[in-house]
DODRENMI-957508 format. One record per residue (C-alpha): residue number from 1; x, y, z; residue in three letters. Coordinates in steps of 0.05 Angstrom, whole numbers, m for minus. Layout:
REM DODRENMI-957508
<pt num="NUM" u="X" v="Y" w="Z" residuo="ALA"/>
...
REM end
This chain:
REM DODRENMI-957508
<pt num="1" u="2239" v="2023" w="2199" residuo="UNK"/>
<pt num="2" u="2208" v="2090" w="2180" residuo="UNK"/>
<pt num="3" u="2224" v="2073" w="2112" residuo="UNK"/>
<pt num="4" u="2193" v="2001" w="2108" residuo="UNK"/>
<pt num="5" u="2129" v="2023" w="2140" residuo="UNK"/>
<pt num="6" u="2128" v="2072" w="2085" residuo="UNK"/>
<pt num="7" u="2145" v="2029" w="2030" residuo="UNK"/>
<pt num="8" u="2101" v="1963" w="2059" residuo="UNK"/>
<pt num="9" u="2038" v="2032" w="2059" residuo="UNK"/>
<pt num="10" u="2055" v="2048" w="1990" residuo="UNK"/>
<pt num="11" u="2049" v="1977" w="1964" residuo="UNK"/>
<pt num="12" u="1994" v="1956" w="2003" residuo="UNK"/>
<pt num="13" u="1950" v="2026" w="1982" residuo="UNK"/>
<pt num="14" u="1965" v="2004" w="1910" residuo="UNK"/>
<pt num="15" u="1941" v="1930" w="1904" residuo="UNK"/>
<pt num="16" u="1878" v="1961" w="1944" residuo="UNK"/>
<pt num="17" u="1869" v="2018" w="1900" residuo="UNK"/>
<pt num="18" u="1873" v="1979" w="1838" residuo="UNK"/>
<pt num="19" u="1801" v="1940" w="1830" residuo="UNK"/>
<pt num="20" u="1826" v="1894" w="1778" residuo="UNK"/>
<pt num="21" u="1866" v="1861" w="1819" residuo="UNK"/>
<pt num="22" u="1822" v="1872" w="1887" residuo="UNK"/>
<pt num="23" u="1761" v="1853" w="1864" residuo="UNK"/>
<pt num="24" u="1780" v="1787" w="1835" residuo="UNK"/>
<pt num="25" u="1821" v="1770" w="1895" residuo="UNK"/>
<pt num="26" u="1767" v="1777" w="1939" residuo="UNK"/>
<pt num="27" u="1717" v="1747" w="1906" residuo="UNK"/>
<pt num="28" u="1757" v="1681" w="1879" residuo="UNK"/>
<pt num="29" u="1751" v="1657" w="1953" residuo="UNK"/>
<pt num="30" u="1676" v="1670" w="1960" residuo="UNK"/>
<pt num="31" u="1666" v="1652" w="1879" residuo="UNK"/>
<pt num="32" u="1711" v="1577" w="1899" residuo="UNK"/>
<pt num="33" u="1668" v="1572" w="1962" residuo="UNK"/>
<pt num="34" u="1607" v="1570" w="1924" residuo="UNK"/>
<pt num="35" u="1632" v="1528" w="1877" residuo="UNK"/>
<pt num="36" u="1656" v="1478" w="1928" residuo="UNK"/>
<pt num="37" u="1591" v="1476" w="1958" residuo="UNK"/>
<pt num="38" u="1547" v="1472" w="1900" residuo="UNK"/>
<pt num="39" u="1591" v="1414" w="1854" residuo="UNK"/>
<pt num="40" u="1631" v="1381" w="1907" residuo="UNK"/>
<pt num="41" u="1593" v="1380" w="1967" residuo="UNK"/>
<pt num="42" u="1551" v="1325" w="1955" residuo="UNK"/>
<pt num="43" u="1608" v="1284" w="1928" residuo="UNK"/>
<pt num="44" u="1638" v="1288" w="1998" residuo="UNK"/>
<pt num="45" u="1572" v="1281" w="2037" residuo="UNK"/>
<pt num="46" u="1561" v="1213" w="2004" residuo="UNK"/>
<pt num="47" u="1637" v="1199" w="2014" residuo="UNK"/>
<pt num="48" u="1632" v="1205" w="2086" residuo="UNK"/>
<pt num="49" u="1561" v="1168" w="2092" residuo="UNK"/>
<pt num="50" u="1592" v="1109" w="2045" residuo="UNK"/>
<pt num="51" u="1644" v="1106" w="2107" residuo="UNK"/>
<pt num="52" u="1602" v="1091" w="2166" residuo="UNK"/>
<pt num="53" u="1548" v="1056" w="2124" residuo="UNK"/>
<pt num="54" u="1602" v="991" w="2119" residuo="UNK"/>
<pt num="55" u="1595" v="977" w="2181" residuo="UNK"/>
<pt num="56" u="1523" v="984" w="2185" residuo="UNK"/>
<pt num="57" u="1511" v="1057" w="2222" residuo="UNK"/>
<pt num="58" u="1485" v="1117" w="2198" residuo="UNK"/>
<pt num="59" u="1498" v="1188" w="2208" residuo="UNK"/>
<pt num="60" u="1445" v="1247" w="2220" residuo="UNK"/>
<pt num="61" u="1444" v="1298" w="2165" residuo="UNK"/>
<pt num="62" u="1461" v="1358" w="2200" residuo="UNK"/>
<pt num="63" u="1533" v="1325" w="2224" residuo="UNK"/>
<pt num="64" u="1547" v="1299" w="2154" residuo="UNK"/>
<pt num="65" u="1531" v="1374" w="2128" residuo="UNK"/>
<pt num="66" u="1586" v="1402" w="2190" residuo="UNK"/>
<pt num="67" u="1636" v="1353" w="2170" residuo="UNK"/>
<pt num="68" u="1634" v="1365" w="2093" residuo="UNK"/>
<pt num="69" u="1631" v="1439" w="2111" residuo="UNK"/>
<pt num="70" u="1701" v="1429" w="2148" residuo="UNK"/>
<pt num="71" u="1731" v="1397" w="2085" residuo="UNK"/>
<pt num="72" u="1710" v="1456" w="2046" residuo="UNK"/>
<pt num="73" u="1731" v="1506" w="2082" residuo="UNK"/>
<pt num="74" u="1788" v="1477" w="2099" residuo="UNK"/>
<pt num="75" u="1807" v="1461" w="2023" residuo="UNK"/>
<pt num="76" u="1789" v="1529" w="2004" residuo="UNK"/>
<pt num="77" u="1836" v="1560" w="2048" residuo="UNK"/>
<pt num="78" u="1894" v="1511" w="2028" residuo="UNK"/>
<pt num="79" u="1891" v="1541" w="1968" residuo="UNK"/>
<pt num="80" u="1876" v="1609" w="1973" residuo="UNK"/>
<pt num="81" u="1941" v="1618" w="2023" residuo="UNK"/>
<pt num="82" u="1980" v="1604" w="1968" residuo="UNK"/>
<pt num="83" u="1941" v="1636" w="1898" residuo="UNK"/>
<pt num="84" u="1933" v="1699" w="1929" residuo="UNK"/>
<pt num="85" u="2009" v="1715" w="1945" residuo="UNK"/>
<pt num="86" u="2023" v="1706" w="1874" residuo="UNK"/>
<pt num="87" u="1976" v="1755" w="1858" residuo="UNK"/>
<pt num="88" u="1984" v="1802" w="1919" residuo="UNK"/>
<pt num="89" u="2067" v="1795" w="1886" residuo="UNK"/>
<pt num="90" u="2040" v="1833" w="1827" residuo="UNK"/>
<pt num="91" u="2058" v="1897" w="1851" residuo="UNK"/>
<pt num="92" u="2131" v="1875" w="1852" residuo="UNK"/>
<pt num="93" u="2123" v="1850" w="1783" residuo="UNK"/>
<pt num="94" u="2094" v="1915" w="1766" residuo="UNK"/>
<pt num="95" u="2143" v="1962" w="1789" residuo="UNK"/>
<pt num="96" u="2196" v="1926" w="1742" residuo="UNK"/>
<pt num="97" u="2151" v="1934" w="1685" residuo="UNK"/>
<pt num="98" u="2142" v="1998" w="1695" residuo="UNK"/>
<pt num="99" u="2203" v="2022" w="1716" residuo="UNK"/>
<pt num="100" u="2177" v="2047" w="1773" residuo="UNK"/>
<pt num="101" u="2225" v="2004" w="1812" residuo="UNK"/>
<pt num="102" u="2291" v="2046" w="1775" residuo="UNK"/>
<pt num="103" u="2265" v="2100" w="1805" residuo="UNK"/>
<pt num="104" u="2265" v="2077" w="1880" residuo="UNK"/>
<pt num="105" u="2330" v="2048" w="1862" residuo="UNK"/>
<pt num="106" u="2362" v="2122" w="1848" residuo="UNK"/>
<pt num="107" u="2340" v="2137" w="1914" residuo="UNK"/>
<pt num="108" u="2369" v="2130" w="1993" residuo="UNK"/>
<pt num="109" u="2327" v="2073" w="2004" residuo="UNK"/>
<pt num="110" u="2361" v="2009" w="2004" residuo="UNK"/>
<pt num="111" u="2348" v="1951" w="1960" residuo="UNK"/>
<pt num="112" u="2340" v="1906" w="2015" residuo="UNK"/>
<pt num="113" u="2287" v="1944" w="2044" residuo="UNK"/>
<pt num="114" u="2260" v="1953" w="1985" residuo="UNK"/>
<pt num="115" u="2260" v="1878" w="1976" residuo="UNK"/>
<pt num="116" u="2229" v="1870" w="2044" residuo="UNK"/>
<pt num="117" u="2178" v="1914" w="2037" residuo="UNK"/>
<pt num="118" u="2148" v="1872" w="1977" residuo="UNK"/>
<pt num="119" u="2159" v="1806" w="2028" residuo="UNK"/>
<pt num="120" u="2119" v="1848" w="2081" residuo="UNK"/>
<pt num="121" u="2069" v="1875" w="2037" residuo="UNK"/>
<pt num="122" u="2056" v="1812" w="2002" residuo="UNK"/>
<pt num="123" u="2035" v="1772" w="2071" residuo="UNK"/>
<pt num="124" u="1995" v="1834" w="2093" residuo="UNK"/>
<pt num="125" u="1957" v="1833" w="2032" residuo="UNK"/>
<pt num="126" u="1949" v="1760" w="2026" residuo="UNK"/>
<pt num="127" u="1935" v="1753" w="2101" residuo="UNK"/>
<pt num="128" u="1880" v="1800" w="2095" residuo="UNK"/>
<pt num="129" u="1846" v="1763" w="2042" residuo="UNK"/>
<pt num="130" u="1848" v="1702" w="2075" residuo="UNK"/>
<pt num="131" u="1820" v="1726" w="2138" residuo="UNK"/>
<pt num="132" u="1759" v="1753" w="2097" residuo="UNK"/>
<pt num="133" u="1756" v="1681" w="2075" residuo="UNK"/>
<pt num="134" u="1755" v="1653" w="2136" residuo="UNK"/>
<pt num="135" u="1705" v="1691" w="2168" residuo="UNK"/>
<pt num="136" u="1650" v="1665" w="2103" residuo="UNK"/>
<pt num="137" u="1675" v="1604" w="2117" residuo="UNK"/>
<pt num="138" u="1659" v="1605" w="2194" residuo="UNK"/>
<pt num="139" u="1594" v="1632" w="2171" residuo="UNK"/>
<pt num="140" u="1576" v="1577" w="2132" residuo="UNK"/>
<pt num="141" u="1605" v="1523" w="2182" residuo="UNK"/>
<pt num="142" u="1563" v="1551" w="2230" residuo="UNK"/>
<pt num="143" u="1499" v="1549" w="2190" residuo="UNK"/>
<pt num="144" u="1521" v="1485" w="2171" residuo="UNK"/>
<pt num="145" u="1532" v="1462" w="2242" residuo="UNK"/>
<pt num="146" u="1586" v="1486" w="2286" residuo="UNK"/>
<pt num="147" u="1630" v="1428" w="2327" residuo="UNK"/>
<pt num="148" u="1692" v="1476" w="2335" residuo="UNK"/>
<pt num="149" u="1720" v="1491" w="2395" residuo="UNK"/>
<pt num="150" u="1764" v="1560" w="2419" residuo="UNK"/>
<pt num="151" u="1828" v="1511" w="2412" residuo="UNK"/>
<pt num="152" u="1805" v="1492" w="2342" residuo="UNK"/>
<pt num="153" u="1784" v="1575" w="2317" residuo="UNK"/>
<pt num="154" u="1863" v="1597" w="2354" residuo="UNK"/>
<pt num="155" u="1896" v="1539" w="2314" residuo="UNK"/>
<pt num="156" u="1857" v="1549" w="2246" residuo="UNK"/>
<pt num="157" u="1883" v="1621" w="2256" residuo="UNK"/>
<pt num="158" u="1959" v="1600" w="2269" residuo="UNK"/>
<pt num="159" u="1949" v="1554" w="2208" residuo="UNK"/>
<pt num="160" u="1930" v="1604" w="2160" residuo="UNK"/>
<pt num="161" u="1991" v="1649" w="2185" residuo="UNK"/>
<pt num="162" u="2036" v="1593" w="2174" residuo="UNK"/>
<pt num="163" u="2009" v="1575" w="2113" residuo="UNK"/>
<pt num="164" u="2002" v="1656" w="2088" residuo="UNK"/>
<pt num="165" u="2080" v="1655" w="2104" residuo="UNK"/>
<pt num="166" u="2096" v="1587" w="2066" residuo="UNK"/>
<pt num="167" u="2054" v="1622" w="2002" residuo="UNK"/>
<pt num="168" u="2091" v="1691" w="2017" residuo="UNK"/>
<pt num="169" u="2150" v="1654" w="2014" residuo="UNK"/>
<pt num="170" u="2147" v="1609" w="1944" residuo="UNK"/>
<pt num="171" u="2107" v="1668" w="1907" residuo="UNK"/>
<pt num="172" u="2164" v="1719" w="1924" residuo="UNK"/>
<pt num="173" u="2222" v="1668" w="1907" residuo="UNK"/>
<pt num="174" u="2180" v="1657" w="1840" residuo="UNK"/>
<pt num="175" u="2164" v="1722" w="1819" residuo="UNK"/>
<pt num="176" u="2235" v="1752" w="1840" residuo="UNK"/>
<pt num="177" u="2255" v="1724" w="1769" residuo="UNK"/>
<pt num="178" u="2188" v="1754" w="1733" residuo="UNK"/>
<pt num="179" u="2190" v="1823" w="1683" residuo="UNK"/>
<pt num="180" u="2130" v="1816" w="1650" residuo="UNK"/>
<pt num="181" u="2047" v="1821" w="1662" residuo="UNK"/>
<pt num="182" u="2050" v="1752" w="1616" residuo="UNK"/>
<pt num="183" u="2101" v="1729" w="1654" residuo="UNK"/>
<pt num="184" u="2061" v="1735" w="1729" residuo="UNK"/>
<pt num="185" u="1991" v="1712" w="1693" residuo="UNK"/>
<pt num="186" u="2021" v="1652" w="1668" residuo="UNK"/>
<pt num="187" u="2052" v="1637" w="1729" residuo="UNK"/>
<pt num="188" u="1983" v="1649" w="1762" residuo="UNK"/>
<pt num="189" u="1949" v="1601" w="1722" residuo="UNK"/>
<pt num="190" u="1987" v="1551" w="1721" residuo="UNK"/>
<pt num="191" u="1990" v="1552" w="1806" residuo="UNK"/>
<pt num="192" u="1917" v="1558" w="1812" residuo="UNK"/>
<pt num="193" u="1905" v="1501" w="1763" residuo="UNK"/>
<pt num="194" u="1956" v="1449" w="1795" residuo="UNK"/>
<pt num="195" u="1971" v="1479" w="1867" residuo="UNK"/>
<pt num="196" u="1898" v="1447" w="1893" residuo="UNK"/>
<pt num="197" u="1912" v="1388" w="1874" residuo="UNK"/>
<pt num="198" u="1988" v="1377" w="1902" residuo="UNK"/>
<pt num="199" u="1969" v="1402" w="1968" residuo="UNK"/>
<pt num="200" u="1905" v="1353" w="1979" residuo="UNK"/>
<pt num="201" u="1855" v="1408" w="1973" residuo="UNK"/>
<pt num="202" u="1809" v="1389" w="1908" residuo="UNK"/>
<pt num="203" u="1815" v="1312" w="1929" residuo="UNK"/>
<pt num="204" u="1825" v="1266" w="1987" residuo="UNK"/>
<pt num="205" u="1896" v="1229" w="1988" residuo="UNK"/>
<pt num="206" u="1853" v="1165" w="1994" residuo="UNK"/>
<pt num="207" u="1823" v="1172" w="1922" residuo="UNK"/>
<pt num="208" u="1891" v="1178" w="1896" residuo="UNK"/>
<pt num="209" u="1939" v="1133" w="1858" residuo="UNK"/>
<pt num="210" u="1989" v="1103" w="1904" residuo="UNK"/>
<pt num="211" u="2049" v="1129" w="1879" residuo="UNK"/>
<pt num="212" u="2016" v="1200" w="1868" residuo="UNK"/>
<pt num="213" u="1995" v="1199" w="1944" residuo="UNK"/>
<pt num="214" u="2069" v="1182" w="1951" residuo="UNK"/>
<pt num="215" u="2095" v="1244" w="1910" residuo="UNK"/>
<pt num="216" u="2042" v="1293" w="1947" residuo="UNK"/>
<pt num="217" u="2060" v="1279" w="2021" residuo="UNK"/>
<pt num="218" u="2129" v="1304" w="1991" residuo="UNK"/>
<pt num="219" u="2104" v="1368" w="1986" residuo="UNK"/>
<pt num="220" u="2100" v="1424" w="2046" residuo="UNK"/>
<pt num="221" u="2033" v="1443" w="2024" residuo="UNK"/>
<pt num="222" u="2001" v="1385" w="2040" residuo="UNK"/>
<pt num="223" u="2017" v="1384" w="2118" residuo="UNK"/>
<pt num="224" u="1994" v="1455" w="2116" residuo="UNK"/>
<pt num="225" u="1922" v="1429" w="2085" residuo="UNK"/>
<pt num="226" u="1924" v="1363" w="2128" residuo="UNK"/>
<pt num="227" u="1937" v="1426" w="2192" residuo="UNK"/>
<pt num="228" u="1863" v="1454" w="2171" residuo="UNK"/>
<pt num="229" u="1833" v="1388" w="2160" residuo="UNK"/>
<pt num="230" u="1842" v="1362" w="2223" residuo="UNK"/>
<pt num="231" u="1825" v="1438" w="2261" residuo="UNK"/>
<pt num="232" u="1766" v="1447" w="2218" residuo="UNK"/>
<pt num="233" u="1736" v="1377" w="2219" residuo="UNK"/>
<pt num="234" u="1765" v="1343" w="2270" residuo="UNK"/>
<pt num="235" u="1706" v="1360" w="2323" residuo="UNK"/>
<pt num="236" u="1652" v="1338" w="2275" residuo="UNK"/>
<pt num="237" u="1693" v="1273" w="2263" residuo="UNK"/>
<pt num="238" u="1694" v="1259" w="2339" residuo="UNK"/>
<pt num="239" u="1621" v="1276" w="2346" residuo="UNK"/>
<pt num="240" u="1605" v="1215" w="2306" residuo="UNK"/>
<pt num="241" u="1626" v="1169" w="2365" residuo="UNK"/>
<pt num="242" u="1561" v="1204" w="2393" residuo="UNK"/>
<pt num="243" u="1520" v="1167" w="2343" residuo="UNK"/>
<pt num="244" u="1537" v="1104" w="2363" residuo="UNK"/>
<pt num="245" u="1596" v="1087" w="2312" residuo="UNK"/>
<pt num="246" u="1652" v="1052" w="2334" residuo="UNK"/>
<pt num="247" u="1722" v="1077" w="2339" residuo="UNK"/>
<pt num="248" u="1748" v="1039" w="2282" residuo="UNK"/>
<pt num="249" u="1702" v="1069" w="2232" residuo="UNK"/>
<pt num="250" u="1715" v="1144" w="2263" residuo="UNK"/>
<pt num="251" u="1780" v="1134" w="2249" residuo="UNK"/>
<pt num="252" u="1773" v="1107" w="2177" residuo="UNK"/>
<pt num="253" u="1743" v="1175" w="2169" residuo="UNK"/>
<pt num="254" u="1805" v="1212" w="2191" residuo="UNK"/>
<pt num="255" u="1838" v="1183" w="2146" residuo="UNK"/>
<pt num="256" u="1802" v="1177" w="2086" residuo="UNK"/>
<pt num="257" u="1788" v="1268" w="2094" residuo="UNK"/>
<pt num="258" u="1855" v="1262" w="2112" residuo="UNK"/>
<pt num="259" u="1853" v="1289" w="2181" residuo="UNK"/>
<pt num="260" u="1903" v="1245" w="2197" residuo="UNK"/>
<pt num="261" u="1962" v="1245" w="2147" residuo="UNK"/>
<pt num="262" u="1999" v="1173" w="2123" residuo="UNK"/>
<pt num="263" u="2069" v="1174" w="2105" residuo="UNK"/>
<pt num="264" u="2098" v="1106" w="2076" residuo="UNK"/>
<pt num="265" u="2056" v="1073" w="2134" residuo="UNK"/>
<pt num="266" u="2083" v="1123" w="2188" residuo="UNK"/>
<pt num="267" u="2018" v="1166" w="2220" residuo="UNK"/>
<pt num="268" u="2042" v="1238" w="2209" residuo="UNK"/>
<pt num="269" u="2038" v="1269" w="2285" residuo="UNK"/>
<pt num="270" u="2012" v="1343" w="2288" residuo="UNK"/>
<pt num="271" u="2069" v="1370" w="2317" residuo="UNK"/>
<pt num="272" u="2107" v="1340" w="2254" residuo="UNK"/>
<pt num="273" u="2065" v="1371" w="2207" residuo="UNK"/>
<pt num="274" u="2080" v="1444" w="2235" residuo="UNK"/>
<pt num="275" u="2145" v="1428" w="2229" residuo="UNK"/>
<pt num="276" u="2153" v="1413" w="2157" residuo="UNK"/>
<pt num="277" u="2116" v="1475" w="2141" residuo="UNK"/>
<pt num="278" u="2146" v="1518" w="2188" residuo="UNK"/>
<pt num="279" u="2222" v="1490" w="2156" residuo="UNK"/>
<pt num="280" u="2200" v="1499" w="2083" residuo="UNK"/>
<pt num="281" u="2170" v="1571" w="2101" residuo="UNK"/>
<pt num="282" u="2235" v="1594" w="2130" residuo="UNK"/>
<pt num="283" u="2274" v="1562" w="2072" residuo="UNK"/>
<pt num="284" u="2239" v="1599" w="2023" residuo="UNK"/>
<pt num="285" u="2249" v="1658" w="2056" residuo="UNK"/>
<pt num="286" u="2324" v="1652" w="2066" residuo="UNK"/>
<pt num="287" u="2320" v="1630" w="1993" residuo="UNK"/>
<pt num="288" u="2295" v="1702" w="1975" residuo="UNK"/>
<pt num="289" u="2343" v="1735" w="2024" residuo="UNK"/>
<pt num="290" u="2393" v="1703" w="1980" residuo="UNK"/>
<pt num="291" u="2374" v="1728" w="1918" residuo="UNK"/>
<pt num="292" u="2360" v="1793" w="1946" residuo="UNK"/>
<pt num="293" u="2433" v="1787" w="1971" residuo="UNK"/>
<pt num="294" u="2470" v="1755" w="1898" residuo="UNK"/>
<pt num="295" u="2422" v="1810" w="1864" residuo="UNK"/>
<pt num="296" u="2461" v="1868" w="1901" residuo="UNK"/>
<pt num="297" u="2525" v="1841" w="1900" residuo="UNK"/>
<pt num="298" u="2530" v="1825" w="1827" residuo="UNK"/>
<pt num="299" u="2506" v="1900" w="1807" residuo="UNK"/>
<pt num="300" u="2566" v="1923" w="1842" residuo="UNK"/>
<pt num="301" u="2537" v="1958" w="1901" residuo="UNK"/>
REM end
């Protein structure tokens, strides 16, 4: 254990200490926060007024701003779980380039810890990030108009850990197979053009194409996203009953911010959607254990 803590240190220190790689990690979440805010937000406030406005109700401005504010946030942190374990992984990807990794290998320390200690690092590092995230993003939601409760705040938290581990999980399975800096950025791209769209995070499943829809409630991601949605907006949703607006029309805006998840027909039940992304988070990880494991044996060792 000794030897973990001091490896998980060693890679943690040097993502930190490099400001490349910090500085860009900490700042894409603020950077995509703004963004979301300034080009999408009132896309999404007029989505959710066009709801209750069929029916003939309005909404006050300062609820439609805490609900939209929930969908951000939310969305930003979908995303962010994931993008930033592929680049928190960079130190693994780093140490082959370098051949710094040969050089732990010639020592006592054993390749699965050594493999570990990447895993470990790698949801530290990501964790932290995501946290820092969070707390802007509470900072806006409150300014915006706070309708969370202490269940809501403890379950965000348990989502982004779950979600932190599913990211941990596909980045180090992906980038177990990487040598190269071109290699990692191209792998980084591509995730951080496509991956907020597959999991529900740039656009709600209701503006998608049937058999798209389909395809994404397929993937793990997107229960982790609909998780947040429903923590992070859910309140403000109910709080529209306040208004006057009737049930039926509270619950068209569940499901059209996908708060409430629709597969074929079936309502998705919370408790459902923890378990998908608890199941593909611990098959990812065995997945790396595995290749850890084939790696070892077929050198011999």
């Amino acid at each position: 254990m000794t030897t973990l803590r001091y490896l998980v240190a060693r890679n943690c220190k040097l993502f930190f200490k490099d400001k490349g790689v910090l500085l860009p990690s900490l700042l894409a979440p603020l950077i995509l926060l703004f963004l979301f805010i300034a080009f999408l937000g009132n896309v999404y406030r007029d989505s959710i007024r066009s709801v209750v406005e069929e029916g003939g109700f309005s909404l006050s401005g300062g609820l439609v701003e805490s609900i939209a504010s929930g969908w951000l946030v939310s969305s930003l942190l979908a995303v962010c779980a994931v993008t930033i374990a592929f680049t928190a992984n960079l130190i693994m990807v780093q140490d082959k380039v370098t051949g710094a990794i040969n050089d732990l290998y010639v020592t006592p320390v054993k390749r699965q810890t050594l493999s570990v200690s990447y895993f470990v690092s790698t949801y530290l590092v990501t964790a932290c990030v995501c946290f820092i995230a969070l707390g802007a993003g509470f900072v806006y939601m409150a300014i915006a108009g706070w309708h969370l409760s202490a269940g809501d705040v403890f379950l965000t938290v348990a989502d982004v850990l779950l979600l932190v581990l599913f990211g941990t999980g596909l980045s180090s399975v992906v980038c177990r197979f990487l040598k190269s800096q071109g290699g990692i950025a191209a792998v980084q791209a591509t995730v951080s053009s496509a991956y907020g769209f597959l999991c529900g995070a740039y656009m709600p499943l209701a503006n998608m194409a049937a058999w798209l829809k389909n395809a994404v409630m397929c993937l793990p991601g997107m229960y982790g996203t609909g998780l947040l949605h429903e923590h992070l907006m859910g309140g403000a949703i109910e709080a529209v009953t306040g208004e006057g607006v009737p049930p039926q029309f509270v619950t068209a805006l569940k499901e059209g911010f996908d708060c409430s998840l629709d597969f074929f027909g079936h309502t998705v039940p919370e408790w459902t959607c923890y378990l998908v992304l608890g199941v593909a988070a611990a098959v990812l990880v065995g997945i790396f254990v595995l290749l850890c494991t084939w790696k070892k044996k077929r050198r011999g060792d």
